[in-house]
C-alpha positions as a printed Julia matrix, in Angstrom:
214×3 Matrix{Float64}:
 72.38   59.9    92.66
 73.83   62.41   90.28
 70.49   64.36   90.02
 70.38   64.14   94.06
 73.78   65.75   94.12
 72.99   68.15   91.97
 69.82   69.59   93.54
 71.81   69.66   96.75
 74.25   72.01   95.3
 72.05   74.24   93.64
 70.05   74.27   97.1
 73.66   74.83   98.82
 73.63   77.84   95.86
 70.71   79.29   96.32
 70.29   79.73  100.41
 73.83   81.54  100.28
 73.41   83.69   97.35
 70.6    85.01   98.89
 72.08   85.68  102.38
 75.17   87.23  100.02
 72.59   89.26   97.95
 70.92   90.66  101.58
 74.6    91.32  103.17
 75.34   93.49   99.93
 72.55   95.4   100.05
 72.51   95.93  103.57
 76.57   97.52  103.07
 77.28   98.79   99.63
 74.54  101.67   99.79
 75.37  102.86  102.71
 79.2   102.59  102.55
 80.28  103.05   98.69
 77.32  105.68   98.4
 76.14  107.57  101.72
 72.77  106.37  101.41
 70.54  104.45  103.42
 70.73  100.75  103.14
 68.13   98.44  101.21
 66.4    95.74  102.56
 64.88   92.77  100.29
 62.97   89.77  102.48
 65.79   87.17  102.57
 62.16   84.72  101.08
 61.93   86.7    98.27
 65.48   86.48   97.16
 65.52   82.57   97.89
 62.4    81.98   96.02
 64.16   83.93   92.71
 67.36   82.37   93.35
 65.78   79.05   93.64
 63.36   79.38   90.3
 66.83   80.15   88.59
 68.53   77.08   90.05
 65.42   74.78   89.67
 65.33   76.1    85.48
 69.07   75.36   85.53
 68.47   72.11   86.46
 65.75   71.67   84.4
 67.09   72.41   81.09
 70.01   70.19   82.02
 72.47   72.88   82.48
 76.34   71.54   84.04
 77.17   72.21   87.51
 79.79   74.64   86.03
 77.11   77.31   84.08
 74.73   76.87   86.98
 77.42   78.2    89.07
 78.33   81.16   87.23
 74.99   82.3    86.3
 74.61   82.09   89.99
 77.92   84.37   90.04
 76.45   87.13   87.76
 73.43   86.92   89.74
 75.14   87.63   93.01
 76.71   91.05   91.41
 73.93   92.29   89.18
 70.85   91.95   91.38
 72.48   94.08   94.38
 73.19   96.42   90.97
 69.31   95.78   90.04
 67.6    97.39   93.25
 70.45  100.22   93.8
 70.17  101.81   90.83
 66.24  101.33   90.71
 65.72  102.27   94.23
 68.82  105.27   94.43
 69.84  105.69   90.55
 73.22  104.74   91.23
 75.73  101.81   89.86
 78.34  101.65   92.64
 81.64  100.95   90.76
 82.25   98.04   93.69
 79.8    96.06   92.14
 79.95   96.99   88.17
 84.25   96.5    88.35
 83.56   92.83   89.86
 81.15   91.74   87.35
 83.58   92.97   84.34
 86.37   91.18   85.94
 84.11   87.51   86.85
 82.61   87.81   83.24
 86.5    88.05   81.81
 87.31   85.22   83.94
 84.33   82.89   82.99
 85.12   83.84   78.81
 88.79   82.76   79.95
 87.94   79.33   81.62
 85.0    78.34   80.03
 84.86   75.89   77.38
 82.97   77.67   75.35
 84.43   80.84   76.35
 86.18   83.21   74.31
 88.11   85.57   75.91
 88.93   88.02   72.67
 85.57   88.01   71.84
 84.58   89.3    75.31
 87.45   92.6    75.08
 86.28   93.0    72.21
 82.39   93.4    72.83
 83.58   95.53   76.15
 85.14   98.24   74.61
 83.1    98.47   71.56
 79.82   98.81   73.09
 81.47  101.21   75.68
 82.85  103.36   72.91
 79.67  103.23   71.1
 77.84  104.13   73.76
 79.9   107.22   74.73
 80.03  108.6    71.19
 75.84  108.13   70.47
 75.41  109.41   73.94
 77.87  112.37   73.45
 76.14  113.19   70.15
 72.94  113.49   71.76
 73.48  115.23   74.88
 75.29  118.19   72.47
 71.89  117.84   69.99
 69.47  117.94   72.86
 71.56  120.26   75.61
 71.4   118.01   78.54
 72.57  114.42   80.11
 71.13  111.63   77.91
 72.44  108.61   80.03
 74.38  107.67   82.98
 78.05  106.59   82.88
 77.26  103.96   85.47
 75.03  102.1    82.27
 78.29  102.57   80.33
 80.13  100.61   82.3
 76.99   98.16   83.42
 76.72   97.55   80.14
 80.32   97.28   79.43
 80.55   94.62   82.09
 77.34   92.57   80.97
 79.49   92.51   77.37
 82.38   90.67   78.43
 79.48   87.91   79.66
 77.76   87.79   76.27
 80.99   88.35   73.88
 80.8    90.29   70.94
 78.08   87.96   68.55
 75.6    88.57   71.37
 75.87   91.54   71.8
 72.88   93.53   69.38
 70.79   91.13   70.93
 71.58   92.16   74.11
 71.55   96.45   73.41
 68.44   95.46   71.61
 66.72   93.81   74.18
 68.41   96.43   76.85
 66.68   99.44   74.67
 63.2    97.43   74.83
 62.74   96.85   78.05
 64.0   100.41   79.04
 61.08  102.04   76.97
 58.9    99.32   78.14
 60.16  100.59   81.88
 59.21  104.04   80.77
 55.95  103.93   79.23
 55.31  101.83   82.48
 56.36  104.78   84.63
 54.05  107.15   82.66
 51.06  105.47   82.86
 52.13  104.66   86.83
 51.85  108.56   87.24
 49.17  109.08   85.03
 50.93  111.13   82.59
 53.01  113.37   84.83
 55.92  113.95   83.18
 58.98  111.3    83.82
 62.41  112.83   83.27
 64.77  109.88   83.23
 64.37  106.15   84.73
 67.11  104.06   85.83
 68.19  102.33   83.34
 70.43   99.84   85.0
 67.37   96.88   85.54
 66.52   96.6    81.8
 70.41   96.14   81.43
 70.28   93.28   83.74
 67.17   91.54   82.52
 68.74   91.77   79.06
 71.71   90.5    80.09
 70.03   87.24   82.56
 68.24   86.34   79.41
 71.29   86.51   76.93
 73.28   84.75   78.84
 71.04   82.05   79.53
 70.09   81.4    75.82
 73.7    81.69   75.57
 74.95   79.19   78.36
 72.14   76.29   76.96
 72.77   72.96   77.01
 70.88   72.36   73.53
């Protein structure tokens, strides 16, 4: 019975995080940002929201960390295809997962709300000085303040022993991104890449590892 109730909340879960995920990108472009609105098949984003639910389940997650991986998923895949399809973060979405990743450190179990501040401003800080150093070296932008505050807001998810793993991971899959991108154009020269999706993935998979059961 329990596992029937179960699979009919993550179904519940799953069919209206997708038709949030559509509604967001459908608004947030277009009104936080003046630019056209994005439009992902409704499928596509049931199918990914249900292989998350259906791992959940399998790797005997609780109802609770099911439903707040669900949560960062609702924020940070709208984030995912605006900044790879317009190379923007709209604050709207990066503020409200900061404040739901300080609220699950404060009411989870396992949660630990210092932690989280403290991996939030550290790996802001850190970013802004190594990024300030570099753009005066180099003598133009290195990275976006949107990732600052992307992966400011992933932080307070992770907390603060998670969080090399996560930059590391982060820094991998960006130059995995980019070499992708180079060989995509066939050696044209690529200038910059949004950097926001290999934030994301880094951050899924962290807290994932992080939110398991075993």
């Amino acid at each position: 019975m329990d596992t029937f109730l179960n699979g009919l909340w993550v179904t519940g879960l799953c069919f209206i995080s997708s038709g949030l995920t559509s509604k967001l990108l459908l608004h947030i472009p277009n009104r936080y940002l003046g630019l056209p609105s994005i439009s992902i098949n409704g499928i596509t984003l049931l199918i990914a929201y249900s292989g998350v639910g259906s791992v959940g389940l399998l790797l005997g997650y609780s109802s609770f960390s099911i439903l707040m991986l669900f949560l960062f998923l609702n924020l940070a895949l709208p984030l995912f295809f605006i900044d790879l399809n317009t190379g923007y973060l709209p604050n709207i979405l990066t503020y409200s997962l900061l404040w739901v990743g300080l609220l699950y450190q404060g009411i989870s179990l396992n949660g630990n709300l210092i932690s989280a501040f403290y991996a939030l401003i550290l790996s802001y800080v850190l970013l802004v000085v190594m990024t300030t150093i570099m753009e005066k070296i180099r003598k133009r932008p290195q990275m976006g303040r949107g990732d600052f505050k992307l992966i400011a807001a992933c932080s307070a998810w992770l907390g603060l022993l998670d969080l090399p793993y996560f930059l590391g991971l982060s820094a991998s899959l960006g130059i995995v991104h980019f070499i992708a991108l180079c060989i995509k154009t066939k050696g044209t020269l690529v200038s910059s890449i949004p950097f926001g999706p290999a934030i994301i993935c880094s951050a899924m998979v962290w807290l994932f590892v992080s939110m398991s059961p075993n």
